[in-house]
ZAKOLMAR-470490 format. One record per residue (C-alpha): x, y, z. Coordinates in steps of 0.2 Angstrom, whole numbers, plus 5000, padded with zeros to 4 digits. Layout:
# residues N
XYZ
...
//
This chain:
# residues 97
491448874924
492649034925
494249024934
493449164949
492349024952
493348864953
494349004965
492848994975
492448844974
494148794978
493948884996
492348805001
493248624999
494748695008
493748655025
492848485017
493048315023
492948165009
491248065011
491647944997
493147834997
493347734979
494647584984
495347444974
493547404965
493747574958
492147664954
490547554951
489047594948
488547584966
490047704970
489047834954
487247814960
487847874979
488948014974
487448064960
486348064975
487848174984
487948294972
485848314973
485948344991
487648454994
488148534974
490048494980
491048344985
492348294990
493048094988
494648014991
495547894983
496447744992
498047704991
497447514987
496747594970
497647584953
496747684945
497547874940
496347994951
496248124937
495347984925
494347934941
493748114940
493248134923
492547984925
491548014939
490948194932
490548114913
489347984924
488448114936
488548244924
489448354937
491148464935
492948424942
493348584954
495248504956
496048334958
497548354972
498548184973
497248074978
495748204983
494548244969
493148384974
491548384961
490348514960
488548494951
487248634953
485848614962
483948624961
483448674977
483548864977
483748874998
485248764998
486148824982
487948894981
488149054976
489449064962
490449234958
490249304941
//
């Protein structure tokens, strides 16, 4: 991904709202099937870290991108946005070159 589109990218989370929260559990493999299934249905995320989580949010994130084979857009304290091309050609992002 070049830096033009993780700009873009960037700009399209701007206005997001999380849909995932990972809490003191951490990431399970319940939190990695529904935001695998996420990723299917929208290409970008964005989740939010709890303050009841020990975890560093940054290895939450490369975490969560190794296990749905997706791409860390930006981790910002406790927000992570992940991005994962899509199948579906009608609902797909159109990424700058």
């Amino acid at each position: 991904m070049t830096s033009k589109q993780r700009a873009y990218l960037k700009g399209l989370a701007m206005t997001m709202d999380p849909i995932f929260q990972i809490g003191k559990g951490s990431l399970t493999p319940e939190n990695t099937a529904a935001i695998a299934e996420a990723l299917e249905a929208r290409e970008l995320i964005k989740v939010s870290v709890l303050q009841n989580c020990m975890d560093d949010p940054k290895e939450i994130a490369q975490m969560m991108a190794e296990r749905t084979r997706s791409q860390v857009v930006q981790v910002i304290g406790k927000k992570i946005v992940l991005y994962k091309e899509g199948k579906d050609e009608k609902k797909k992002i159109i990424l700058p070159r």
